[in-house]
N, C-alpha and C positions, 0 to 999 in steps of 0.2 A: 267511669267503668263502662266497658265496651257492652254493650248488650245484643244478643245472636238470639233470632229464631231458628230452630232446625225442625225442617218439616219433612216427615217419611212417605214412603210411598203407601200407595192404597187406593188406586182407581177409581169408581167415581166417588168413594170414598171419601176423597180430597177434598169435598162441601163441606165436611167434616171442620176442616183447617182454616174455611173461611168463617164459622161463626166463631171459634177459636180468635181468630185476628179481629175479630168483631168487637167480644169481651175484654181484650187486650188493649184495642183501640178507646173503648168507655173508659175503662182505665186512665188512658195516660202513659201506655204500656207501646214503646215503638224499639223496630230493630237498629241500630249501627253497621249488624249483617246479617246477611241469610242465608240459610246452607241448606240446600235441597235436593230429594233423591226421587225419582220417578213423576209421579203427581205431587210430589211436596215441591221438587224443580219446576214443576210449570208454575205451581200459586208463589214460590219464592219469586218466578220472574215475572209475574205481576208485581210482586208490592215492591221488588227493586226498583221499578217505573213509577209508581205512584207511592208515595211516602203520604205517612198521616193518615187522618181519620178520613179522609175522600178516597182515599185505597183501598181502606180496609172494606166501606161499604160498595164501593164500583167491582170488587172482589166477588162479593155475594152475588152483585147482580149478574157478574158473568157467569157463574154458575146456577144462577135460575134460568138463563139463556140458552145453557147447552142441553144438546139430546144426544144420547147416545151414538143416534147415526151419525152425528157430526165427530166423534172419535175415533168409533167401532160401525164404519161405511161397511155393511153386506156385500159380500164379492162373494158368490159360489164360484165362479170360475179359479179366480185364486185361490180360493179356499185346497179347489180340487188340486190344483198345480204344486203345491203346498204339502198337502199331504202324498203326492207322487214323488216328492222330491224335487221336482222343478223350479221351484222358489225356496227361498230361504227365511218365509214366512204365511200368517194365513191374513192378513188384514192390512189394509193397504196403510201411510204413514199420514197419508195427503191431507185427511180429515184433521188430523192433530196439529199439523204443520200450518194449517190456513188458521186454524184458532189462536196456534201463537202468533202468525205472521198479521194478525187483526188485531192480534191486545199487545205485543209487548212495546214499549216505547223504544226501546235501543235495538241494533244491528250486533254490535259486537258486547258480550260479556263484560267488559271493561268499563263502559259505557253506561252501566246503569248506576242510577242515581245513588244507590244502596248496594254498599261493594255485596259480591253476589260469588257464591260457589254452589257447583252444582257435581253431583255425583254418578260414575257411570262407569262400568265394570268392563276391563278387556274380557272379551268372549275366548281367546288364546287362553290365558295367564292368567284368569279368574283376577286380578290384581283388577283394585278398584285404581279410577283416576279422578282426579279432585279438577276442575275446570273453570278457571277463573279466567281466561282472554279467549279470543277467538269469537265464531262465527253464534248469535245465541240460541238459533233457532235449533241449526244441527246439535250444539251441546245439548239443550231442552230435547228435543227426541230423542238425540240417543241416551242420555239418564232413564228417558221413561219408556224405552224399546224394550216391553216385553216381551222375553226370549219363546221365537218361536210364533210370536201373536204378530210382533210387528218386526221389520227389517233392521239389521244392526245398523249400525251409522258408522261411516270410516271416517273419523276427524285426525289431521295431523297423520301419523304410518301406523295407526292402532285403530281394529275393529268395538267397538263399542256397545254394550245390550244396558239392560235396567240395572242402575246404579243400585237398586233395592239386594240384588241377586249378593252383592260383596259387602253394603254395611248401607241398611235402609235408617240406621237411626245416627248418621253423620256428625251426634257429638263432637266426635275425636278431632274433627276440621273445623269447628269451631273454639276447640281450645287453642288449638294450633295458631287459629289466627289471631290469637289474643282475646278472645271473649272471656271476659269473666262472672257475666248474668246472662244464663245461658235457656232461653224457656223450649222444651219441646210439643212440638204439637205433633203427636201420632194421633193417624186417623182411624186405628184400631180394627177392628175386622169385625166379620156375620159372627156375631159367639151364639145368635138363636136362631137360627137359621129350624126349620119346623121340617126342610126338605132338603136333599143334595140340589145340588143346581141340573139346570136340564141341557143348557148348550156344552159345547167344550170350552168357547172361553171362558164362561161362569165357571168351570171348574175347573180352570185353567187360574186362574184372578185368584177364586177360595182358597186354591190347594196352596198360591202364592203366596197371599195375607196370612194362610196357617201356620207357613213356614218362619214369618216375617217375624210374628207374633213373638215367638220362641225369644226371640234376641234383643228385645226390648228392656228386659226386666234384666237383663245381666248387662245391657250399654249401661243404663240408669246405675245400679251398684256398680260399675267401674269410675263415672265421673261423681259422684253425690258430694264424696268429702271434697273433690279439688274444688270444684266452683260453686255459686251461687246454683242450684238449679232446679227448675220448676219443671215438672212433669203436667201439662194440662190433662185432666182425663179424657179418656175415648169412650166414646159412649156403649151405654151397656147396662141392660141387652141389646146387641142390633142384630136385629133379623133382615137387612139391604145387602144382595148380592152390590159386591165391589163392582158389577156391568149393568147396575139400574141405576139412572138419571132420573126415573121417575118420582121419588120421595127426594129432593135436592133439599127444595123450601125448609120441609120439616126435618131435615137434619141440620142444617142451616142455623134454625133455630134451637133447637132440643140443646146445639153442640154453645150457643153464645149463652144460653141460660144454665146448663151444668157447669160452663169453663167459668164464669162471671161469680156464679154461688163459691164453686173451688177459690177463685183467688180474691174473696173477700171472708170468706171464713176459714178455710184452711192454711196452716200454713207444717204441714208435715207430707211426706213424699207418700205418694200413691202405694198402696201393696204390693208388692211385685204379684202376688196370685192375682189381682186385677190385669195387671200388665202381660203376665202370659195366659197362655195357652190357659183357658176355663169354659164352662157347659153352663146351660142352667135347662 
């Protein structure tokens, strides 16, 4: 039986997905495929490079590695050009791009060891595109081109933004491609958030994962009776803006000891009021 991770977007969030893969990994728990949309597309094309339990933990480490400025590089000058209109975005790409062009093992999509599709939304046609050949850097940014944050990506005769914008929880292309044990890992969103965010991106990212949110608990009830499918929890409460790097470790962690508790003692699907939109 084919078995598929599907990993959604959620900025730096995404730490999230690597103790997920961590837990999964203790287990005995590996994909056949991976289908990933914004930040779940970058950690899918990590582990389509490194298979097994050396993946899953070289996973974690690269994200106790990163810092923010190494994603979200400060540019006021773009920023300003940006908001005049003159660019077609406020944050440069180049940060993101040297991260994948230093971790992923393969050039082209096709290529990676663990067939791989990655998710990314025509900016024209709002129509999502499913991306399995081609070049893997430009498909990986443009999936996780936040519209607006970062620049669209032109692959192939079609402009490209965040694969989260048309379908961040990419089930339905794992069915597609024959998965029948299908485990998701959402990185879930701030639901205790104590203050609005203060930048525009942070309120840019919040207002995104708010949106995100909504559509989780109705993907889940659409596939539950087709497939085998395990919903990992997302943690909660989280009060970490989706643009702090700073708590990485201890979600890291927090996320391989609740997903690990979930799939040795439960075995019934998450609430959907967990799943969407909720306060405390």
């Amino acid at each position: 039986m084919t078995t598929a991770f599907v990993l959604s977007g959620g900025g730096s969030l995404g730490s999230v997905q690597a103790g997920m893969v961590l837990a999964l990994a203790e287990r005995k728990i590996f994909p056949d495929l991976l289908v990933g949309t914004s930040v779940g597309a970058v950690n899918a094309g990590w582990l389509a490079g490194h298979p097994g339990p050396d993946g899953a933990r070289m996973l974690a480490d690269v994200w106790r590695s990163i810092h923010r400025s190494d994603v979200f590089p400060t540019d006021l000058r773009g920023g300003l050009l940006g908001f005049v209109g003159r660019r077609d975005h406020l944050v440069s790409a180049r940060g993101l791009r040297a991260v994948l062009r230093k971790h992923l093992t393969f050039d082209r999509l096709e290529d990676a060891t663990i067939p791989l599709r990655v998710v990314a939304t025509d900016i024209t046609t709002g129509e999502e595109q499913v991306l399995a050949t081609g070049d893997a850097v430009d498909a990986i940014v443009a999936s996780a081109a936040i519209p607006g944050v970062f620049s669209p990506v032109t692959v192939g005769n079609r402009v490209l933004v965040d694969g989260a914008v048309a379908n961040n929880i990419p089930i339905s292309h794992a069915v597609a491609a024959g998965a029948r044990r299908i485990y998701v890992l959402p990185t879930g969103y701030a639901c205790a958030l104590t203050r609005a965010p203060r930048s525009a991106l942070g309120v840019a990212l919040q207002a995104l994962t708010l949106m995100l949110a909504q559509g989780l608990a109705r993907d889940v009830k659409r596939f539950e009776t087709e497939v085998d499918l395990t919903v990992l929890p997302p943690l909660c409460p989280l009060d970490v803006s989706p643009v702090d790097f700073s708590h990485t470790d201890e979600l890291i962690e927090r996320s391989r000891v609740s997903s690990g508790d979930w799939l040795d003692h439960s075995h019934q699907m998450l609430p959907h009021a967990v799943l969407g939109l909720h306060h405390h």
